[in-house]
Structures are given as structure tokens and as C-alpha cells.
N, C-alpha and C positions, 0 to 999 in steps of 0.2 A: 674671429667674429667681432663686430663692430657694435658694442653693445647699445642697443637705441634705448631701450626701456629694460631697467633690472629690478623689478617691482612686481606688485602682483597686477598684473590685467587689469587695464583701466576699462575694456569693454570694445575697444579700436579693433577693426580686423588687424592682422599681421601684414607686412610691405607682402608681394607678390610671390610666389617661387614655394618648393615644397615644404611643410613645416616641420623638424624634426619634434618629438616624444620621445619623454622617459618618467617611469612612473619613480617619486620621492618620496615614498612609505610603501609597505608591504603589504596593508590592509588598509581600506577605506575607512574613516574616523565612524565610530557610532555615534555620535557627536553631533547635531546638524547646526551652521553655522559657528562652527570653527572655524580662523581665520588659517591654518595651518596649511600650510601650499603642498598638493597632493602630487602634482602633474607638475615638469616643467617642459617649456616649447619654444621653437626657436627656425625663425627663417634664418636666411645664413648671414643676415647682419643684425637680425634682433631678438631678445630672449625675455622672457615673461615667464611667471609662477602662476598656476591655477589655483585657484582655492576649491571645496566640491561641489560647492552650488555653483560654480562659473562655469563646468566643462559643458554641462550641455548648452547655454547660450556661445561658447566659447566653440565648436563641433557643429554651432546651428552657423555660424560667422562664417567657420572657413569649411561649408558643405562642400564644396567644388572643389577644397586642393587635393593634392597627393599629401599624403602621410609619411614620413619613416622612422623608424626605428634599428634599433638592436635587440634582437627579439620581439619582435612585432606581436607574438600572439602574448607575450606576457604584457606587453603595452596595453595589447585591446582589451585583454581581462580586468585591468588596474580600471582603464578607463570606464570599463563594464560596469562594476561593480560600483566606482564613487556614482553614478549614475542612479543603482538601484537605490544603494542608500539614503541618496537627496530625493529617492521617489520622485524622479522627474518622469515628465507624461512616457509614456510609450512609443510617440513617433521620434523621440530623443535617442531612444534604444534604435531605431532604425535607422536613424541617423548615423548612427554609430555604426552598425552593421553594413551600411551600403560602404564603407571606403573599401571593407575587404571585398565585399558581393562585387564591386566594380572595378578590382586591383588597382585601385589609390590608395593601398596600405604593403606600404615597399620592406622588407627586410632586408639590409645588409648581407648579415647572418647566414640568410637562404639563399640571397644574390652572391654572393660570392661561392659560395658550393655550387650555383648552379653553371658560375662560368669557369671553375674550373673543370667542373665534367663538358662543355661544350666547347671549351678552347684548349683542354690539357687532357680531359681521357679521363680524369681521376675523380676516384668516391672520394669527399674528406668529411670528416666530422665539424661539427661547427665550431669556430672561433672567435677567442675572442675580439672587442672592438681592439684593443690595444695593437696584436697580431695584427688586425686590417688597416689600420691608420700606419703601420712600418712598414707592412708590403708594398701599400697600394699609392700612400703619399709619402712615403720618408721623413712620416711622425713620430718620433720618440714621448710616449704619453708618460706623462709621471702617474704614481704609484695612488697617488693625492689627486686625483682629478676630479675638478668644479663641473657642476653640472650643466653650465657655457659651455666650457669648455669640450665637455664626452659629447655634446649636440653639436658642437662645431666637429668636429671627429666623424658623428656620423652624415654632416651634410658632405665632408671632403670623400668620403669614402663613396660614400654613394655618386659622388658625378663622377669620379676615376670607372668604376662598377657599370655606369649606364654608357659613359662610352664605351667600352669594352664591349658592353652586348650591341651596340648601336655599330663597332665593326664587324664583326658578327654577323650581323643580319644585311650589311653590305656584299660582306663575303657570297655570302649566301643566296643574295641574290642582289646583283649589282644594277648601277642605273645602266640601263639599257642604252645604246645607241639611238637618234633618232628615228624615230618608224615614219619614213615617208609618207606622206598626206597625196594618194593621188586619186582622182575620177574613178568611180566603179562604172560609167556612163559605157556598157556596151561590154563589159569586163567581168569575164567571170573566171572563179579559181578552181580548178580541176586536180588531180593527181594522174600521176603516169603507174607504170606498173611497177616500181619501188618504192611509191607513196611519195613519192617528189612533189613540191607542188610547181604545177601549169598553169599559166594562163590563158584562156581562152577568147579569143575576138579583143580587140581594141590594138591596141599597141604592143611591140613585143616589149621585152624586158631589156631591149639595149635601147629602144626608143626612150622605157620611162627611165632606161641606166639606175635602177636596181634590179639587186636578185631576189625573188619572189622566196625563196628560201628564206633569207636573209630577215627578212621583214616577216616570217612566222617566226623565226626565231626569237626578232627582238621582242614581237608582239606576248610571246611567252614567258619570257626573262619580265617584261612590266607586268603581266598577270601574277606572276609569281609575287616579283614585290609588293603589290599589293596588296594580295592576300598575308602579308608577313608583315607590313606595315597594319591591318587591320587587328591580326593577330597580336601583336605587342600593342594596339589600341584598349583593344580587349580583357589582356590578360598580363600585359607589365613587360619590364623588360627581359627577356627570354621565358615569358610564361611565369614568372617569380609569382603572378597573385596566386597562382594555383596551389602553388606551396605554402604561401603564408593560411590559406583556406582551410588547410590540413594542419597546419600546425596549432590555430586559433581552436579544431575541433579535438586534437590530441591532447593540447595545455590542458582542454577541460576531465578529459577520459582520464588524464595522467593524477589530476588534484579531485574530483569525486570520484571515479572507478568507472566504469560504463557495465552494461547488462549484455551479457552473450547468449545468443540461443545455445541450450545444448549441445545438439548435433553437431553444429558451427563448431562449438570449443569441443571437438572433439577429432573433429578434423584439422583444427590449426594446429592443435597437440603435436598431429602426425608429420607436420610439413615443418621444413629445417628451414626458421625464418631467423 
């Protein structure tokens, strides 16, 4: 990473492209204007320090990017919480909330579990950044890593990660052939008793020299993609926001406790989870 600004935020947006997070304390200052850098952030060639009253003008700046992280939900908590503390208004806290609601809050972490069960079969437990920066880019991380540095780590991993799910989802459904553009002027499409499709009146099928087959097929192979294209619009690359969603609701169940119906906990008792 190419460091443009190593300073606290002067209040500029960041150059273009996803912004890496990592939260630099464990607990949000009680303190309100402390000048001590809470959040550090980083496009893949500039890196800046938040202080706590800057995240949410700093969160209102880049409302439109993607997010990432290494543990994403303990980022969003970190971020959560300096928030509460500087008692910033309430649509800050939304602000906050729509990157997960909209899966523009990517985890590594989750991403990489999620492409090895979709490209290798296997459940794995999560890992560290270190392990993914050697796997994924043949980065040897030292023991001492600057916090540039662990944000540079998590922007390489992450483009290694999204290509990966982006052949994936070619696999899965590949660009189609072109689908011939012809006249429905007098043409209609029918099935035979196999469910083949026919055509009916205009021209035959060596006139228009394709196979009416052919052209549902391709017509279905581009529905497909699009729906898969929509769906990583939606929900990240292979569905990852959905995960980070669950993970952001667990962080909390895991550090305050959550309430179970009775009955409920009585039944989970019995089931071998």
C-alpha cells in the first residue's frame, strides 16, 4: 500500500475502491474528545486514523462504499459503540447498520469459509488473516504487523476471494451463446409430444438456420445468470453478506447473553447441535 495520508482524517473522502477496517482499542474512550485514533481505514493505496467523533462524519462520507474487514462483526461492534459514546444522532447508527442490511460489509474471514465449502466441499473453522494472506497471496506476515500493513493484507485477500467466487458464479452459470434476434411477425412457438419446442407459421428453422432448441437453451443459461448476478448484487460475493448478518447478531448474543423461551431451550437441549 502506497501510503497517501498517515495521519488522522483530515475530513476528504478516501480515493475510490472498497475501504478496509480495524478497530485500535477494545473499548470506546469514555472520554469525549480524545484525540486517540480508535478506527484505522484504508483504500488499497491510502490509510488514515479515526478519532471518535470523526467516524460518523467519516461513515456519512463513504455511505455508498463496500466495507471490509477481518471479523467484520467485531468491526461493526467497535464502530457501533464509538458511535454510541459520542452520542451521535440516530440516522448515524443507520448509517452504520445499512452497510451489513445491504451486504457492503464483506468479511474475509466468512469469505473464505464460504469458498471453500463452494469450491472444495469442506466445513473449516475460521482463520486467521495471517493463514489467508499465505494461502491466498504468498504473504509471509510478520509476527509485528502495522496496522497499514494488516489493511493492506486484508484488501489483497479480499480481491484473490472475490475472484474466486466471481469464477464460481461463471461456472455456474456461464455467458451464454448469442440468442438470435429474429421476427416473431407470423411465428409462433409450440411443443411436440416430447416437449420439444416447434415452430409454428413463418419460416422454418433451416430458413432462420437456428435450432429453436438451442435458443431456449441459451435463453435459460442468460435467465439463470441474471438471477446470480442479481443475487451477488444483493447479498455479496457467494451470499457472504448473509453470514456477516448472523455473525454481527451472534458478536452480540456471545458478549450480553440473549433470552430464550423456555420451551425453545428445552428443545435445543435435546437436538445434537
Amino acid at each position: 500500500m502506497a501510503l497517501g495520508r498517515n495521519h488522522i482524517w483530515d475530513g476528504d473522502p478516501l480515493g475510490q475502491g472498497p475501504i478496509a477496517l480495524v478497530a485500535l482499542v477494545e473499548q470506546a474512550p469514555d472520554v469525549t474528545g480524545t484525540m486517540e485514533p480508535v478506527v484505522g481505514a484504508a483504500t488499497a493505496e491510502e490509510y488514515v486514523e479515526l478519532v471518535q467523533e470523526q467516524i460518523a462524519a467519516f461513515l456519512q462520507a463513504h455511505a455508498d462504499r463496500v466495507l471490509l474487514g477481518h471479523d467484520a462483526a467485531k468491526v461493526h461492534w467497535s464502530l457501533h459503540e464509538c458511535l454510541k459514546s459520542a452520542q451521535a444522532p440516530h440516522n448515524m447508527l443507520q448509517t452504520l447498520w445499512s452497510f451489513s442490511r445491504e451486504s457492503r460489509l464483506h468479511d474475509i474471514m466468512l469469505l473464505d469459509q464460504r469458498c471453500r465449502l463452494v469450491l472444495a466441499g469442506l466445513y473449516s473453522l475460521p482463520r486467521p488473516l495471517e493463514q489467508l494472506a499465505r494461502e491466498y497471496c504468498n504473504l509471509e506476515l510478520a509476527s509485528e504487523l502495522s496496522v497499514p500493513e494488516r489493511l493492506s493484507a486484508v484488501h489483497a485477500v479480499h480481491e484473490v476471494l472475490c475472484q474466486k467466487a466471481e469464477e464460481f458464479v461463471n461456472h455456474l452459470a456461464p455467458e451464454p451463446q448469442q440468442i438470435p434476434q429474429v421476427s416473431t411477425d407470423g411465428l409462433e412457438i409450440d411443443f411436440d409430444d416430447r416437449r420439444r419446442p416447434v415452430l409454428r407459421g413463418g419460416p422454418t428453422p433451416e430458413e432462420l438456420q437456428f435450432d429453436p432448441l438451442e435458443v431456449a437453451d441459451a435463453q435459460r443459461i442468460q435467465n439463470r445468470r441474471e438471477q446470480v448476478q442479481e443475487s451477488v448484487g444483493r447479498f455479496g460475493p457467494l451470499g457472504v453478506g448473509v453470514d456477516v448478518q448472523g455473525a454481527i447478531a451472534l458478536h452480540c448474543a456471545s458478549k450480553h447473553g440473549m433470552c430464550v423461551d423456555a420451551e425453545i431451550r428445552c428443545s435445543i437441549r435435546r437436538t445434537d447441535l
